[in-house]
N, CA, C and O atoms as a MOPAC input file, in Angstrom:
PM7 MOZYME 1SCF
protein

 N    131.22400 1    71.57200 1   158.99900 1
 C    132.19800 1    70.56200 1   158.65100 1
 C    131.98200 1    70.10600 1   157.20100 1
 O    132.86800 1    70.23000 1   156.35500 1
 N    130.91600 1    69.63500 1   156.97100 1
 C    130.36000 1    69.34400 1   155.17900 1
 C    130.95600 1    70.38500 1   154.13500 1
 O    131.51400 1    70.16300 1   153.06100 1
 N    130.55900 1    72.06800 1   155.02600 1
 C    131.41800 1    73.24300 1   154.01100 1
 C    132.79400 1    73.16400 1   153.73100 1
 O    133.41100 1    73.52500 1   152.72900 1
 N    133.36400 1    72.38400 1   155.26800 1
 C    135.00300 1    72.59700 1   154.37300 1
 C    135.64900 1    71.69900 1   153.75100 1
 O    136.64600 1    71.99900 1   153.09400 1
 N    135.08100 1    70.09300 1   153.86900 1
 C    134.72100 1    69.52300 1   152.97800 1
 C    134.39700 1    69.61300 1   151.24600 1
 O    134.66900 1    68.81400 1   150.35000 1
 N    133.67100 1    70.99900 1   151.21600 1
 C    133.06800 1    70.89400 1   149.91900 1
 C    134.19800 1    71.87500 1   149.18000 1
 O    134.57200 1    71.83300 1   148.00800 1
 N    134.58300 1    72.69600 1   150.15800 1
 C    135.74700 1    73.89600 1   149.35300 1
 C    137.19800 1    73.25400 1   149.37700 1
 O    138.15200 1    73.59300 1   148.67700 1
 N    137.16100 1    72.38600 1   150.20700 1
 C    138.70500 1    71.26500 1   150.19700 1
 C    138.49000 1    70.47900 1   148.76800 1
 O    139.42600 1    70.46300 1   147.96900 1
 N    137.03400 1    69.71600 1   148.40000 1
 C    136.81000 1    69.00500 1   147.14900 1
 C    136.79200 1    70.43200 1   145.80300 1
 O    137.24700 1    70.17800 1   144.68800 1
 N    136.33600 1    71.56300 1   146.05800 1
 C    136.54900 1    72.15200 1   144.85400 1
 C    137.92700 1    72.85800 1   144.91700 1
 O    138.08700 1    73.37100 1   143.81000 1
 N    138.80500 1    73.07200 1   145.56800 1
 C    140.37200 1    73.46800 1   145.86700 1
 C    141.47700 1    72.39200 1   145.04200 1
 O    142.40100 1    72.83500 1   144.36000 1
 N    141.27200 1    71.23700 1   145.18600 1
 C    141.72900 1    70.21700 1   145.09800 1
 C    141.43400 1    69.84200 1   143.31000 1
 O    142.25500 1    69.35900 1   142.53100 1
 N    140.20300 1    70.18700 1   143.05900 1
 C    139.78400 1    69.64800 1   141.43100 1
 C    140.21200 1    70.96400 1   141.02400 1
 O    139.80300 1    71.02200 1   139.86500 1
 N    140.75600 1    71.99200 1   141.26500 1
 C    141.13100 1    73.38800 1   140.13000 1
 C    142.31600 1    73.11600 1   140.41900 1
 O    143.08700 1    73.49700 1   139.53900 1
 N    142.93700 1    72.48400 1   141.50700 1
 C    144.70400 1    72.11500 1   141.55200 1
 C    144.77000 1    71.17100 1   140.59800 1
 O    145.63000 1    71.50500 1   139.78300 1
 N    144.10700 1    69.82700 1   140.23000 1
 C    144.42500 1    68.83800 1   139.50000 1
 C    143.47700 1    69.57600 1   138.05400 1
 O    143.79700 1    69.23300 1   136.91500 1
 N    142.66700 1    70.28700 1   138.21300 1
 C    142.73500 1    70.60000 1   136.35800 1
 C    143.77400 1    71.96600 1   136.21200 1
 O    143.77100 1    72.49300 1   135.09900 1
 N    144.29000 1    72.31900 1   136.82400 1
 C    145.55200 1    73.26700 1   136.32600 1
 C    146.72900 1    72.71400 1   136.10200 1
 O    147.24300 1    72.79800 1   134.98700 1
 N    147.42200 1    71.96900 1   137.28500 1
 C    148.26700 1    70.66100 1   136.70100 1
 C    147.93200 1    69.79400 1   135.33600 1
 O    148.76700 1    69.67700 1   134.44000 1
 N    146.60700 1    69.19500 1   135.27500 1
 C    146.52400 1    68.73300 1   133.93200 1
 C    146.95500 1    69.44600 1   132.43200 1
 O    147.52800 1    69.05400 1   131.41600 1
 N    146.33600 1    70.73000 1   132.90400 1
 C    146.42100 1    71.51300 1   131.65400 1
 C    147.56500 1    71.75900 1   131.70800 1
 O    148.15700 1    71.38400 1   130.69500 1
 N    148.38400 1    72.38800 1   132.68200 1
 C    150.22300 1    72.23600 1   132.45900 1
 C    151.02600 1    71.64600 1   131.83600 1
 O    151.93900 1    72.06800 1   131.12700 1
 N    150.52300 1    70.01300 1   132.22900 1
 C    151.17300 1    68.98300 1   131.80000 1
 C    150.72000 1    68.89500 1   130.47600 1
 O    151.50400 1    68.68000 1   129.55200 1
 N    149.22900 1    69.07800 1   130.27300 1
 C    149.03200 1    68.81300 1   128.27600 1
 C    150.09100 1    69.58000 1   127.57900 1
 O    150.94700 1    69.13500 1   126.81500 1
 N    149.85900 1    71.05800 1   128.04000 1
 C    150.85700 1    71.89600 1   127.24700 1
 C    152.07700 1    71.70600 1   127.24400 1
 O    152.68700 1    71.70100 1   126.17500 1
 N    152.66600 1    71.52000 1   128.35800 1
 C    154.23400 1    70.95800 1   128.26200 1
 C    154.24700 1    69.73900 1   126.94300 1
 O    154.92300 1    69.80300 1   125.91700 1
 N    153.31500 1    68.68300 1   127.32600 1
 C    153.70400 1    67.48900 1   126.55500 1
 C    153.90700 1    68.15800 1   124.93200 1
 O    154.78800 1    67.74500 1   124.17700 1
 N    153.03300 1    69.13900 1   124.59700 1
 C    153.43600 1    69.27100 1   123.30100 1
 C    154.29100 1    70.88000 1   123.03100 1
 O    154.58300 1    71.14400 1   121.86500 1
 N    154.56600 1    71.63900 1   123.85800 1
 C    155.59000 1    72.97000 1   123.30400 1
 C    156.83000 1    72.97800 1   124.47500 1
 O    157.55800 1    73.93700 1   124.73000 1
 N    156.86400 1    71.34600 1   125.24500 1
 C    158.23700 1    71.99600 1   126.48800 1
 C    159.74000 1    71.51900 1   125.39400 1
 O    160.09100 1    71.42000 1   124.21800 1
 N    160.16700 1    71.36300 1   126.66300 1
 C    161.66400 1    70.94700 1   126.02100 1
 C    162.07200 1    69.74900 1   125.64800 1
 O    163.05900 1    69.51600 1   124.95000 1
 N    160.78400 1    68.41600 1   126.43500 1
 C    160.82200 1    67.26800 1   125.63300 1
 C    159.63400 1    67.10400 1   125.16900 1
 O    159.44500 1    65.96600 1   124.73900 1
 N    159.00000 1    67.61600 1   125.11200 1
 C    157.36300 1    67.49000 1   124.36000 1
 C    157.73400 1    67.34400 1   122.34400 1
 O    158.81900 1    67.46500 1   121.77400 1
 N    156.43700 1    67.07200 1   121.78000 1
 C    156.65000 1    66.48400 1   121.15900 1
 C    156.91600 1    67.24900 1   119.77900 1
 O    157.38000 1    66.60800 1   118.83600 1
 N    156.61800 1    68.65900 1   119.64400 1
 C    157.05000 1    69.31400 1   118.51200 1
 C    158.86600 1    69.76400 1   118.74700 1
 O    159.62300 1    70.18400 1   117.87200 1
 N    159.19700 1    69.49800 1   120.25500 1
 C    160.71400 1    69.30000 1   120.26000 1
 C    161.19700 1    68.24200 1   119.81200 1
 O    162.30000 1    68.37400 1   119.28100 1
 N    160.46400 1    66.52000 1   119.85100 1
 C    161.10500 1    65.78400 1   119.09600 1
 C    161.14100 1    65.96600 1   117.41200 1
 O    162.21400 1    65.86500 1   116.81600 1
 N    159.53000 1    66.31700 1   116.50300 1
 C    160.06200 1    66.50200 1   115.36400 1
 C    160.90200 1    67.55300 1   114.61200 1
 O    161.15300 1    67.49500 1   113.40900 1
 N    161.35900 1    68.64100 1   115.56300 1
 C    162.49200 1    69.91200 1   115.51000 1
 C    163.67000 1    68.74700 1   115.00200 1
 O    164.19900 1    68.71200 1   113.89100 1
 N    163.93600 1    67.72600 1   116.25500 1
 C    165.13600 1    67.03800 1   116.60300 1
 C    165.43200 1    66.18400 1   115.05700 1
 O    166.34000 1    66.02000 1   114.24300 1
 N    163.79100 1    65.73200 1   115.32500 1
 C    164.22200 1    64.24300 1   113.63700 1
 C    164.54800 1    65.42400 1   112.64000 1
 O    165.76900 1    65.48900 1   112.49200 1
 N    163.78400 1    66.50700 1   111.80900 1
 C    164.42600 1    67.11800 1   111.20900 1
 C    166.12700 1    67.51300 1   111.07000 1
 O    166.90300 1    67.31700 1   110.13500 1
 N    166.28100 1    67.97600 1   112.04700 1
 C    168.03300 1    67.99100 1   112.46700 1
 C    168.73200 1    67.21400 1   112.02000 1
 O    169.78800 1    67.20200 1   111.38800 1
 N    167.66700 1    66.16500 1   112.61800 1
 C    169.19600 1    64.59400 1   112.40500 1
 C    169.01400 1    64.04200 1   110.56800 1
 O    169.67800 1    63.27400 1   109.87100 1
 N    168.12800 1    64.64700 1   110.38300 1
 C    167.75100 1    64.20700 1   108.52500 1
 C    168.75000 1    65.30700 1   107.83600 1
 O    169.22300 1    64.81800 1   106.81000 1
 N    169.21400 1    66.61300 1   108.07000 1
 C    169.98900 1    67.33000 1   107.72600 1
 C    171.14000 1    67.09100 1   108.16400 1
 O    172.04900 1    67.60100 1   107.50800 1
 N    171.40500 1    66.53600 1   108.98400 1
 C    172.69200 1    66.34900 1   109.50900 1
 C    173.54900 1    64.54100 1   108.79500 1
 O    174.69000 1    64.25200 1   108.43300 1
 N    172.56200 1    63.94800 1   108.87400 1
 C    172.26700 1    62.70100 1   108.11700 1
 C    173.42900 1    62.71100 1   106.92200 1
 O    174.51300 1    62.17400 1   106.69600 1
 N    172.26600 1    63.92300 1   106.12800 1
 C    172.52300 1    64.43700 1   104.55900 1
 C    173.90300 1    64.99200 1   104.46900 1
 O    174.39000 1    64.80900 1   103.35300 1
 N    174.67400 1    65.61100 1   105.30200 1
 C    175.43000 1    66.53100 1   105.57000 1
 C    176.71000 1    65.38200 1   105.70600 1
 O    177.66400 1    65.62800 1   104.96800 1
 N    176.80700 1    64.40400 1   106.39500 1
 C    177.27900 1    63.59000 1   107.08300 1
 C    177.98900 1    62.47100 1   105.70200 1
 O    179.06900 1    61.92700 1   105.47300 1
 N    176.97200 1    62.54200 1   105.20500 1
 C    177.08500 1    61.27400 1   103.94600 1
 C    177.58400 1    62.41300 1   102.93500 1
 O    178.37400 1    61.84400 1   102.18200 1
 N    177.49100 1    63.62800 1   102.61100 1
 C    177.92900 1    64.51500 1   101.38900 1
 C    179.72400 1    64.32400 1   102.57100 1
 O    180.45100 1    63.47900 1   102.04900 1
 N    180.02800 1    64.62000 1   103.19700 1
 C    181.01000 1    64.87300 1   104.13600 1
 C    182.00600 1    63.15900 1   103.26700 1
 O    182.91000 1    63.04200 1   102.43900 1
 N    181.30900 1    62.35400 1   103.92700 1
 C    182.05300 1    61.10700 1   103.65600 1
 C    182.31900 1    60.79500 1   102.35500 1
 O    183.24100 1    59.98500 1   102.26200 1
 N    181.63500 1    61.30100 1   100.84700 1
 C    181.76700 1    60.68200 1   100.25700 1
 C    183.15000 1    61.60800 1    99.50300 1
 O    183.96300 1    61.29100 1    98.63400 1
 N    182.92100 1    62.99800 1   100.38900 1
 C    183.94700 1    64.24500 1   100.03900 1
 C    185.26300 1    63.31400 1   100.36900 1
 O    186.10100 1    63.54000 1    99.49600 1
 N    185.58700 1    62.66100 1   101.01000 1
 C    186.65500 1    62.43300 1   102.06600 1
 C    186.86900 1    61.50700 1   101.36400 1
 O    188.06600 1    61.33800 1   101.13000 1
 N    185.81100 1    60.42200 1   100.66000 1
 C    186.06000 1    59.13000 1    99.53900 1
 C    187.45300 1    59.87100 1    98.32000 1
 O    188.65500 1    59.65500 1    98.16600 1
 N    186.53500 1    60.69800 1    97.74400 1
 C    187.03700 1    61.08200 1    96.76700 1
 C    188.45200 1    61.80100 1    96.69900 1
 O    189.14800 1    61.65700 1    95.69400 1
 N    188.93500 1    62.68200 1    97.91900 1
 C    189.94600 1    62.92800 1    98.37500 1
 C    190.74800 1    62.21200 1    98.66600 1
 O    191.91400 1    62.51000 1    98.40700 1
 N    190.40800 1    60.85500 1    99.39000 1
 C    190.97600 1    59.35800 1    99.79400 1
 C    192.00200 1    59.12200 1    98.44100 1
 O    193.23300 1    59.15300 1    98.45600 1
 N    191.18400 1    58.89800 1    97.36900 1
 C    191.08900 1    58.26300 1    95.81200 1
 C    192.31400 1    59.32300 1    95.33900 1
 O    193.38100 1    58.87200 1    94.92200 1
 N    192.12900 1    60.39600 1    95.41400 1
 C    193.10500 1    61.11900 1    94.71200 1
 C    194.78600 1    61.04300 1    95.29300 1
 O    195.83400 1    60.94100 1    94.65600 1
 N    194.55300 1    61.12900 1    96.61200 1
 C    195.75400 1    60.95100 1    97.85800 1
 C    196.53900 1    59.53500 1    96.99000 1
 O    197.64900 1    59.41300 1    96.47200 1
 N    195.67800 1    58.85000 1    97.09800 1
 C    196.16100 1    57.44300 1    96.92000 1
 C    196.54200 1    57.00800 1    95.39400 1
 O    197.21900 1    56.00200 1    95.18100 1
 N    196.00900 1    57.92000 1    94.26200 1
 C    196.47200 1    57.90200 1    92.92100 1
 C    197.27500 1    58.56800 1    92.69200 1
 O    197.43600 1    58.77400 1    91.48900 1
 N    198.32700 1    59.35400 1    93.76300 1
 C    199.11500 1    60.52100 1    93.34400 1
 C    200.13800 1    60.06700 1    94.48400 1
 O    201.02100 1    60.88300 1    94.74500 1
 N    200.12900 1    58.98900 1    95.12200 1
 C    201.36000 1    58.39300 1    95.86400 1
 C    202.53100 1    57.76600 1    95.46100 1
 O    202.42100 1    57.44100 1    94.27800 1
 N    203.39100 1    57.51700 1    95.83900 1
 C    204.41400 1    57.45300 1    95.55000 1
 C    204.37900 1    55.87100 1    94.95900 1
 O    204.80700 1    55.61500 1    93.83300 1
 N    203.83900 1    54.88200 1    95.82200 1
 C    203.65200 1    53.63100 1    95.02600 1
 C    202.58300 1    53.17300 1    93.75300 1
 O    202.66100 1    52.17600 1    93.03400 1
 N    201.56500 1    54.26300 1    93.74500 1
 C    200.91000 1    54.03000 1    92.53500 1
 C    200.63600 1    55.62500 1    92.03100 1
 O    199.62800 1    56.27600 1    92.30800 1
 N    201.79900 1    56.09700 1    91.21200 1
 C    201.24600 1    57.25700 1    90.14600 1
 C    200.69800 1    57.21700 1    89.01200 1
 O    201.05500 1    56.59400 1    88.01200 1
 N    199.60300 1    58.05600 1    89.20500 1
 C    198.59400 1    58.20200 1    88.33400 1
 C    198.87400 1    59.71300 1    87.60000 1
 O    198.57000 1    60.87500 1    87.86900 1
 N    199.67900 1    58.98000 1    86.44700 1
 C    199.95600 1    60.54400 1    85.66200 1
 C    199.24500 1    61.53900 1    84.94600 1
 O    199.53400 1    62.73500 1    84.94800 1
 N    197.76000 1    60.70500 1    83.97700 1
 C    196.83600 1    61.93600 1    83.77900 1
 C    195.93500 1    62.64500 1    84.91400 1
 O    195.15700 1    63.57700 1    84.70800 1
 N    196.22500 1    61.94100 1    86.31100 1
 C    195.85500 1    62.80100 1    87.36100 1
 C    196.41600 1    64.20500 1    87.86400 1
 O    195.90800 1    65.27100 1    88.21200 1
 N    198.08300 1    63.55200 1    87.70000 1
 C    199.17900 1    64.46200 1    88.17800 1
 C    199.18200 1    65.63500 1    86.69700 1
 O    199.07600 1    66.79300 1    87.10200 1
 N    199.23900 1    65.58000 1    85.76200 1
 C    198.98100 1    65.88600 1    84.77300 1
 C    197.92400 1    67.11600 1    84.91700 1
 O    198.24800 1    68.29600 1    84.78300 1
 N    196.87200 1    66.74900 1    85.15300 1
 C    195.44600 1    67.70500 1    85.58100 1
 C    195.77300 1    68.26000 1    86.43800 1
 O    195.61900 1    69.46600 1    86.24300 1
 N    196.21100 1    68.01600 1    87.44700 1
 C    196.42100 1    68.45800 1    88.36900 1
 C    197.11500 1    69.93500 1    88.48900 1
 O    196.67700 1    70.99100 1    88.94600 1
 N    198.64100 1    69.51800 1    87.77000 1
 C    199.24100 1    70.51300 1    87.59400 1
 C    198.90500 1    71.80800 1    86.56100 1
 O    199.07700 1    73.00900 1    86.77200 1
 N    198.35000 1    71.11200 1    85.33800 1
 C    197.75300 1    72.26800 1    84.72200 1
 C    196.51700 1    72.85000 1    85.62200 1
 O    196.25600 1    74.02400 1    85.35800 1
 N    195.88700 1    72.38300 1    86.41100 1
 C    194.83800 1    73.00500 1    86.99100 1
 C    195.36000 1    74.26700 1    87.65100 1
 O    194.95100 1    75.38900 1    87.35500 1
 N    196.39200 1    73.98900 1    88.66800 1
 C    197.19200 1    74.75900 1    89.59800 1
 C    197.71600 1    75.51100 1    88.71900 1
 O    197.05500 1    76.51700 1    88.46100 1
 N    198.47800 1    75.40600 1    88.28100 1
 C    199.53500 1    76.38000 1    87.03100 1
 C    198.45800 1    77.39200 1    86.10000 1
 O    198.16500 1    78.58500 1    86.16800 1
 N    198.09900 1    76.41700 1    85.33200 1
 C    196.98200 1    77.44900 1    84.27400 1
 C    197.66800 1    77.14600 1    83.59800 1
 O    197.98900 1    78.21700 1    83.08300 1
 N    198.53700 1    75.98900 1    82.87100 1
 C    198.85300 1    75.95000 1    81.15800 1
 C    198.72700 1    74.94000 1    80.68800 1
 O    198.90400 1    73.78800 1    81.08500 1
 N    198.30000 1    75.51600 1    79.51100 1
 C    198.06300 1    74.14600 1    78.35500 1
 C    198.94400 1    74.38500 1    77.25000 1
 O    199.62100 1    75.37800 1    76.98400 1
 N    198.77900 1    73.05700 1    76.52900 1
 C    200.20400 1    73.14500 1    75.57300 1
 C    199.55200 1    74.52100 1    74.20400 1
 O    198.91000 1    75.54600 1    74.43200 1
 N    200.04200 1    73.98000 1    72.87300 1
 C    199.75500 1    75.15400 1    71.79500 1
 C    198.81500 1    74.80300 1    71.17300 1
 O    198.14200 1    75.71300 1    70.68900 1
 N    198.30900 1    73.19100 1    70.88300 1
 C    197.39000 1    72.29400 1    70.55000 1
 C    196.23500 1    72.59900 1    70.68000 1
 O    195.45000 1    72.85200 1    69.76600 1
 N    195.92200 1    72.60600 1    72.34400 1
 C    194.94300 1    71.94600 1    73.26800 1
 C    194.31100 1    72.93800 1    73.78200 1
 O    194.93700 1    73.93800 1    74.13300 1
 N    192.75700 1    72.83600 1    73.94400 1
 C    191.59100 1    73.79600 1    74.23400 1
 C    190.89600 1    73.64300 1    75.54800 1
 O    190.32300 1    72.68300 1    76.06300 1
 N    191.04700 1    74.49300 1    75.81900 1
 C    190.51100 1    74.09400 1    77.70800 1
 C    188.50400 1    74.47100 1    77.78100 1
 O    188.06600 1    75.59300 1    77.52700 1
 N    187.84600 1    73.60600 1    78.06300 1
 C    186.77300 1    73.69500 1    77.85700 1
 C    186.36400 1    73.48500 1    79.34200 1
 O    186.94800 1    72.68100 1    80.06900 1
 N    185.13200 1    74.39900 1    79.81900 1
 C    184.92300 1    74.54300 1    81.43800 1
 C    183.67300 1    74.36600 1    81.30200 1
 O    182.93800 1    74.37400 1    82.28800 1

């Protein structure tokens, strides 16, 4: 009775140190462990960056929409504009890029 006792107590401690060690390793290479969260913060720092270049694109597009409307024209816009699209300049004037 003491023997099966003693192989029930060593059965039992290689179940709970194999589970342990499972669980260490998960905590740091599973799918929420923790080199998956700094994968994630990276992401969101590029995406961040991405997000704010995005908005300020959409500013500036905003700005032009709205200087080339019908209630406020902005003629050296419209001006640029059209020579940009077209390709002409007068007989004067030097186009520098």
């Amino acid at each position: 009775m003491f023997r099966s006792f003693k192989i029930l107590e060593i059965t039992l401690s290689a179940v709970c140190f194999i589970l342990s060690f499972y669980f260490i390793i998960a905590s740091f290479n599973g799918e929420f462990g923790v080199s998956a969260k700094y994968q994630l913060l990276a992401k969101e720092k590029v995406l961040t960056k991405e997000l704010n270049l995005l908005i300020n694109e959409t500013k500036a597009i905003k700005n032009k929409i709205k200087r080339l409307s019908n209630t406020s024209l902005d003629l050296e816009l419209l001006d640029q504009q059209a020579r940009k699209i077209l390709g002409m300049i007068g007989e004067e004037e030097l186009i520098v890029f």
